[in-house]
C-alpha positions in Angstrom: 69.8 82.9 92.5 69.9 82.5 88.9 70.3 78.7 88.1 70.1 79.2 84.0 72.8 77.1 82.6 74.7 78.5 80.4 74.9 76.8 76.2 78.5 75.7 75.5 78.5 78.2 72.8 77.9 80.8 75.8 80.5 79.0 77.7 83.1 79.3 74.9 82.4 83.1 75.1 83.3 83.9 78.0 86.0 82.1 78.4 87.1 83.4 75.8 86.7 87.1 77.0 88.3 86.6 80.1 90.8 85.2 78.3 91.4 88.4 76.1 90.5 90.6 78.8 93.9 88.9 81.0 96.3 89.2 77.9 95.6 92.7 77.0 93.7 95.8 77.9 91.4 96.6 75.1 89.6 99.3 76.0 91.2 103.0 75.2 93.5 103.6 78.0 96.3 105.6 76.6 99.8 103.8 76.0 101.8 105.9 78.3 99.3 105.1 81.1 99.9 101.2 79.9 103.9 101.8 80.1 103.1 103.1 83.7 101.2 100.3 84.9 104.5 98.5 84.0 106.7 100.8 85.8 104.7 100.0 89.0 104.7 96.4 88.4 108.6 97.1 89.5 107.8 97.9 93.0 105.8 94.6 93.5 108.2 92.5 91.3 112.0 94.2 91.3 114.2 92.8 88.7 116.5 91.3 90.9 113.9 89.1 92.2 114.6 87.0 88.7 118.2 86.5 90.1 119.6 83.3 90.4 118.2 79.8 91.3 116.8 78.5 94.7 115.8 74.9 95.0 112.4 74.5 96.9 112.8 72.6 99.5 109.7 70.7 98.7 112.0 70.0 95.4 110.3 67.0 93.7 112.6 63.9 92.0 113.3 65.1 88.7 112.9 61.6 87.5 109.3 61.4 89.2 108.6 64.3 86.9 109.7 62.7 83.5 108.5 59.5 84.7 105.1 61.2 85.2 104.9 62.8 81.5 105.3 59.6 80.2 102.1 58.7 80.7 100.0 57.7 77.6 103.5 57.4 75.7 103.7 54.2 73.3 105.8 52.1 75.9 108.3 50.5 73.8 109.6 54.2 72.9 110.0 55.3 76.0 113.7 53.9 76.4 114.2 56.0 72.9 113.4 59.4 74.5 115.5 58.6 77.3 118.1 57.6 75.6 117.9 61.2 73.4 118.2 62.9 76.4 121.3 61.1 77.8 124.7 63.0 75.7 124.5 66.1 77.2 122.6 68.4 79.9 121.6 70.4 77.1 119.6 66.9 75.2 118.3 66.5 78.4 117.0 70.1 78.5 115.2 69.6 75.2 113.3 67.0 76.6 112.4 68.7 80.4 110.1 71.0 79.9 107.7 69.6 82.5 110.5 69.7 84.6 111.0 73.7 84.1 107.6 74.4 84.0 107.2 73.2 87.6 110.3 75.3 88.5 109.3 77.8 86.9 105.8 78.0 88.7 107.6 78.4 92.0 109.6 82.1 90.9 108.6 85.1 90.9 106.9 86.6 88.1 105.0 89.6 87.2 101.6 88.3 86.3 101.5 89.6 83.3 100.3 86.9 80.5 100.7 86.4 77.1 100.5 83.4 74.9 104.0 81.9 75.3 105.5 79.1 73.2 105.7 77.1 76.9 109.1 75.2 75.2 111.3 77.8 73.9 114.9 76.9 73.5 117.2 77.8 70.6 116.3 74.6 68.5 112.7 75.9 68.7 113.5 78.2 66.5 114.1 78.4 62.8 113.6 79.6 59.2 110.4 78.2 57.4 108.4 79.8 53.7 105.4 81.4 54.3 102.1 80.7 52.0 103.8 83.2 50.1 106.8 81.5 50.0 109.1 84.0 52.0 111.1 82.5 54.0 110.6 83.9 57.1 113.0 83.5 61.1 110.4 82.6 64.0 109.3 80.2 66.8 108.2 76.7 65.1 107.3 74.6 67.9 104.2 75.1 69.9 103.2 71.7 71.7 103.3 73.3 75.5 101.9 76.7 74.0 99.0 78.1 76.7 98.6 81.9 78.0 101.1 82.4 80.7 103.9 84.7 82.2 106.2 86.1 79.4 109.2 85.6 81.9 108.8 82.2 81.5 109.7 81.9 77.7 112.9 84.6 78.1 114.1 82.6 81.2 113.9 79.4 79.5 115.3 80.7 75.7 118.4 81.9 78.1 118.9 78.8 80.1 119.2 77.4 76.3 121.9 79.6 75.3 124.0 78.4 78.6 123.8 74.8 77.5 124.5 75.2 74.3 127.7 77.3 74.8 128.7 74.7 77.5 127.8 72.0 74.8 130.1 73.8 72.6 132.7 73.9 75.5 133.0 77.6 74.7 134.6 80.2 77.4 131.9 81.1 80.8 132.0 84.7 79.3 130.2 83.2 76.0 127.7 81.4 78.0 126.7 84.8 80.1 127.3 87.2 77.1 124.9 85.0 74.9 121.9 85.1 77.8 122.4 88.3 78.3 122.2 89.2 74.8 118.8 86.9 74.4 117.2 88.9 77.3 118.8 92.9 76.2 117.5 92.3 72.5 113.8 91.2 74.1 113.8 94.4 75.8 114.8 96.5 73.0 112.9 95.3 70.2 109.8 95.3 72.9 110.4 99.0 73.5 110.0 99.3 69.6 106.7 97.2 69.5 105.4 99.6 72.7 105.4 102.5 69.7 103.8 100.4 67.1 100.0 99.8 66.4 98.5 96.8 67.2 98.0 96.3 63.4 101.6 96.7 62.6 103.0 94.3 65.2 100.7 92.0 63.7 101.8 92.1 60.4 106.1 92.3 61.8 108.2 89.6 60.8 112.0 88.6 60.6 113.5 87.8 57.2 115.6 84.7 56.7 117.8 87.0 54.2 118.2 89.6 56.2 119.6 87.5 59.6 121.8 86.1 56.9 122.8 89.8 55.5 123.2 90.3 59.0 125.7 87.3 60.0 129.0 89.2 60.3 131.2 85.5 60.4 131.3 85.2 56.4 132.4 81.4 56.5 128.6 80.9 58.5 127.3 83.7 55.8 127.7 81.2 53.0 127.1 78.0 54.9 123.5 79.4 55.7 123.1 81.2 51.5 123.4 78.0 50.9 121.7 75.7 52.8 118.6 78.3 52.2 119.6 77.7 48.1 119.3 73.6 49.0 116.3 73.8 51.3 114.4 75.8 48.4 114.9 73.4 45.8 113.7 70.3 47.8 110.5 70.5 46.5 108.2 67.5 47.9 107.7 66.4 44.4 111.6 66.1 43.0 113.2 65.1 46.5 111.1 64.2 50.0 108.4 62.2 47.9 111.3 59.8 46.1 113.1 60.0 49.5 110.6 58.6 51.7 108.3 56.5 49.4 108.2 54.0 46.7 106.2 52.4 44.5 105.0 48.7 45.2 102.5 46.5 43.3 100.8 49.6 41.5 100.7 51.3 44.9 102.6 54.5 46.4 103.7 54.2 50.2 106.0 55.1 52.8 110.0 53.3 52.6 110.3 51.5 55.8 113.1 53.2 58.1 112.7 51.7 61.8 112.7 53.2 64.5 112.4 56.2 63.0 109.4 55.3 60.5 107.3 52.6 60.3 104.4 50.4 59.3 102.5 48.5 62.2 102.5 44.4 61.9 99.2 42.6 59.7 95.8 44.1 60.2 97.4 46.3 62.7 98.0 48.4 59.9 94.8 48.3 57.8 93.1 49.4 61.1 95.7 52.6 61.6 95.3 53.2 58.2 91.6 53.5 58.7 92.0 55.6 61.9 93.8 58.0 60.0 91.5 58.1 57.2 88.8 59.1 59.8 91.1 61.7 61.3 91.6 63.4 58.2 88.0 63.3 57.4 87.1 65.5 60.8 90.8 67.5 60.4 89.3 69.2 57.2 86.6 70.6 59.2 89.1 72.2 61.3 90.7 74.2 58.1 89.0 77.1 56.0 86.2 76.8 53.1 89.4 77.5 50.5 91.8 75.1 51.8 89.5 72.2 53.0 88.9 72.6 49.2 92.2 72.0 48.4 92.9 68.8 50.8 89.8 66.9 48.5 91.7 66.6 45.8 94.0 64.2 47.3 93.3 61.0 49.0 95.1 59.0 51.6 97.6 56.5 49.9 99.2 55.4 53.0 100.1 55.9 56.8 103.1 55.1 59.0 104.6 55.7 62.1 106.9 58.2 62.8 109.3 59.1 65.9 110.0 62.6 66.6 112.0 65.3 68.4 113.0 64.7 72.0 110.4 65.7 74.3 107.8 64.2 71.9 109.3 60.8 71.5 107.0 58.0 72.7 103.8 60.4 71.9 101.7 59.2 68.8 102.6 60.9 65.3 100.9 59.5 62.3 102.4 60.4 58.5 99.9 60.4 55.7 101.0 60.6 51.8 98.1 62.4 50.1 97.7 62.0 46.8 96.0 63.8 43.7 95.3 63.0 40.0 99.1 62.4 38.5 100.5 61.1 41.7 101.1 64.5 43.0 102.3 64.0 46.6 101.1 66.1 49.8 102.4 64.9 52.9 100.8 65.6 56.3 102.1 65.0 60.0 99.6 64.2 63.0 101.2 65.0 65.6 99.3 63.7 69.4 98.8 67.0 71.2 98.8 66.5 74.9 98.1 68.7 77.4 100.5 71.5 78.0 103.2 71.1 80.6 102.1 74.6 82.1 98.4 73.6 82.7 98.8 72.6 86.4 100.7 76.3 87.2 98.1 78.3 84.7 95.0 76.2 84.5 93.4 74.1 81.7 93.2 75.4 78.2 89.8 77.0 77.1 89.7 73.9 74.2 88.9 70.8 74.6 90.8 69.4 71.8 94.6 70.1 72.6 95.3 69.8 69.0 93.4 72.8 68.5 94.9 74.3 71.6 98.2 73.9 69.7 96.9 75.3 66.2 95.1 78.7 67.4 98.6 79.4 69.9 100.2 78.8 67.1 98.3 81.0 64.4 98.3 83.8 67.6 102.1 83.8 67.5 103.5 83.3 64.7 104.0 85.6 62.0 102.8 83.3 59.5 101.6 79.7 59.3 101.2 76.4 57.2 98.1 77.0 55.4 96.9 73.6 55.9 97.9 73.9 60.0 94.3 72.1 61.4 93.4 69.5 64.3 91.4 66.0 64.9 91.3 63.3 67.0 91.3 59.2 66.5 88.5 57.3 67.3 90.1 56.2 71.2 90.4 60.0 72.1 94.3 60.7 70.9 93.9 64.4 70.1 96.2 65.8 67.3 97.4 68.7 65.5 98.2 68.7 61.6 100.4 70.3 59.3 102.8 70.0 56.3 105.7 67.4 56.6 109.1 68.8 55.4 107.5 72.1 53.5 110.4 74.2 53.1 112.0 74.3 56.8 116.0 75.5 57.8 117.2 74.4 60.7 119.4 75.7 62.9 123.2 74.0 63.8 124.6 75.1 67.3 126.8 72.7 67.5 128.7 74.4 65.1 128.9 77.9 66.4 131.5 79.5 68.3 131.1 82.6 70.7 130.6 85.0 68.6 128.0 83.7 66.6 126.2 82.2 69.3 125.7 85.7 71.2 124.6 87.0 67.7 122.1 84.4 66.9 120.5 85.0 70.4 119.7 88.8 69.8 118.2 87.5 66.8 115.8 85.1 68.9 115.2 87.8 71.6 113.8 89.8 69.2 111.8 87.3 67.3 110.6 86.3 71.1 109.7 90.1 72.0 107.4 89.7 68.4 105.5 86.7 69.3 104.8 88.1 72.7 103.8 91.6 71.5 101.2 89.9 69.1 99.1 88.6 72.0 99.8 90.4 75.3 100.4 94.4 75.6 104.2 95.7 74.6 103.6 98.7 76.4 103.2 97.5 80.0 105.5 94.8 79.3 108.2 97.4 78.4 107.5 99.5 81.1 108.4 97.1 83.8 111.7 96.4 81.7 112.4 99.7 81.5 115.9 101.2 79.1 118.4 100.0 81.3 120.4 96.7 81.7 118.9 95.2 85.6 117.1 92.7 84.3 118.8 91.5 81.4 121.5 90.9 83.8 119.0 89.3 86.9 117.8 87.0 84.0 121.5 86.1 82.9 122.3 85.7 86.9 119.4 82.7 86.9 120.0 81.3 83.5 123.3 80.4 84.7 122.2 79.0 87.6 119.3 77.2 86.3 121.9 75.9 84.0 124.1 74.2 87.1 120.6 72.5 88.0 119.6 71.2 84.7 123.0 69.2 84.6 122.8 68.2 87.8 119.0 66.8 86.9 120.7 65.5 83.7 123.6 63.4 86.4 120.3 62.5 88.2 119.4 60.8 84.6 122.8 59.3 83.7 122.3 57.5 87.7 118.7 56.4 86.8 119.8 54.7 83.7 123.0 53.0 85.2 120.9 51.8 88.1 118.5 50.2 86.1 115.9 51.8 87.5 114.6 53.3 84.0 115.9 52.0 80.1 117.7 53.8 78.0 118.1 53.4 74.2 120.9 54.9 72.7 120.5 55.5 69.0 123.1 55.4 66.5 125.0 59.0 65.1 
């Protein structure tokens, strides 16, 4: 028996190959035989196997489960996330996904992995500038990202659309229409990435103008021209630097604004301040030659505190105002990577640093990415993953939209969803088992409504928690 241990370097190797070798076939084995293996996939997995929602009977507390992921969580923000989740089954959803990864784990699915966002619902989306400065329609969050089952992200965008249009309280036909449209314009546009070259799909990407071209409501036409117009011309120099910092005894650093942003207390602070310093010293290892070039000419003015999102509220984020000769601002988010929600249903990520874990899914999905997107770690072991605050970022506003544009915004995800999949798993077997008719779109639609029913009974489950006392809620204000 050979007991040779094997260098980490090795290690990383081939886990890394077996890792390629599950998300796509890359040896030479024609396309059509690809689209076949797909087609045969049907047998094993039918599409009406995705249809509707079962509770397991071994069903565990859905409180147990967010009680459970908020482990490590700064304590005293805990009540905040809860209290983000309460207004609606749909907040609540935004801040479950350990919760739908566990259901998820227990459906049926085709084996077929690619490297999914692991969170992707509606407000995961949005338009953002490329390096170039394109503004570009994609997938922007990537905390829970890992290589798994692409079902997973289409069943969970759809569940999304439900909510929303019940947030909205929109007719039943919108909710179904809207689900059904996420899941018939993943199928399409993946039956147009099974024709492409891998090169091409690589280099596919959906244009902010051209969704807004697209928008057939003119009153949303204009609303989005012009928040692009607005979002362009805050620059971090002539509005988010004045916005969130000021100048005080000689010295630039963030404005105060708790909860949401803030200093620690005394020497509390000159210690985070010197945490981060050390972060950012080992995060420019993590970037390229070029661009680690670029971060040394700036140095670390100041750190604070800042809450976040739903699901990440109680994790760690850091802010950092960089700054270089003439007081020209950069501003960096570390973000505390943990590890992905999926992990226990598709085993552990091949890095050890979770931050990195988020950064390479990332760069792997996307169409393009912050050029100073990098990872590090604080001195007690917090992992993290870096990028840009407020570069040039539109987000999205369901709470405005009615039926009509809600069903037309989700073909719009669907197909930026079939994109991000196609970069790292095969199109062609994919679209083989989804085949040119409707079956699965409407199996998918069929458990998206469904899952839907559940995720507001969980969310009741939440509203009981909080009036029997056994968990805190915060409410915030607006």
């Amino acid at each position: 028996m050979d007991t040779t241990a094997k260098s980490p370097r090795e290690d990383r190797k081939a886990k890394q190959a077996a890792l390629e070798a599950a998300l796509h076939d890359s040896t030479m084995t024609p396309r059509d035989d690809r689209k076949d293996r797909g087609k045969n996939l049907r047998e094993a997995y039918p599409h009406q196997a995705h249809a509707g929602w079962t509770v397991p009977a071994d069903r565990r507390d859905p409180i147990d489960i967010l009680e459970e992921s908020n482990r490590g969580r700064i304590p005293e923000l805990i009540p905040r996330r809860y209290g983000r989740m309460l207004p609606s089954p749909f907040t609540f959803y935004r801040g479950a996904a350990a919760l739908m990864a566990a259901d998820l784990a227990t459906t049926p699915n085709t084996k077929v992995p690619v490297q999914v966002c692991g969170d992707c619902h509606l407000l995961n989306f949005g338009a953002f500038a490329t390096p170039e400065r394109n503004v570009i329609f994609d997938i922007n969050d990537f905390d829970e990202t890992l290589p798994a089952p692409w079902e997973w992200d289409v069943k969970r965008l759809a569940v999304s659309f439900v909510l929303a249009a019940r947030a909205n309280d929109l007719k039943p036909k919108f909710e179904r229409e809207a689900a059904e449209r996420v899941v018939s314009a993943y199928r399409e546009k993946m039956g147009d990435y099974a024709k492409m070259s891998v090169l091409d799909i690589w280099y596919a990407r959906i244009d902010w103008q051209s969704v807004i071209a697209s928008t057939s409501d003119e009153e949303l036409q204009k609303r989005r021209k012009e928040k692009l117009k607005r979002e362009m011309r805050r620059t971090i120099q002539d509005y988010y630097f004045p916005k969130l910092a000021e100048q005080r005894d000689g010295r630039f650093e963030f404005k105060d604004n708790p909860p949401l942003m803030y200093h620690l207390p005394g020497s509390e602070q000159k210690t985070f301040h010197e945490r981060v310093a050390g972060a950012l010293e080992l995060y420019g290892e993590s970037l390229q030659e070029d661009r680690r070039r670029l971060l040394h000419r700036y140095r670390l003015a100041d750190a604070a505190i800042k809450v976040v999102g739903i699901g990440s509220v109680g994790t760690m984020c850091a802010v950092a105002l960089m700054l270089a000769p003439d007081n020209e601002p950069l501003l960096l988010q570390l973000k505390e990577a943990r590890a992905s929600v999926l992990e226990p249903y598709v085993g552990k990520s091949q890095f050890e640093n979770h931050g990195q874990r988020v950064v390479e899914g990332q760069r792997i999905v996307q169409s393009a990415s912050d050029i100073l997107l990098g990872w590090t770690k604080f001195d007690d072991g917090k992992q993290f993953y870096v990028r840009q605050l407020r570069d040039t970022k539109v987000t999205l506003e369901p709470e405005l939209w009615d039926g009509t544009q809600l069903v037309e915004i989700a073909g719009v995800m669907g197909s930026a969803l079939a994109r991000a999949h196609a970069r790292s798993g095969d199109a062609a077997v994919i679209r083989g088992y989804l085949g040119s008719q409707d079956s699965f779109d409407k199996a998918v639609t069929d458990f998206a409504v469904a899952y839907a029913n559940q995720t507001e009974k969980d969310h009741s489950a939440l509203v009981a928690a909080v009036e029997s006392g056994r968990i805190k809620a915060v409410r915030e204000e607006g």
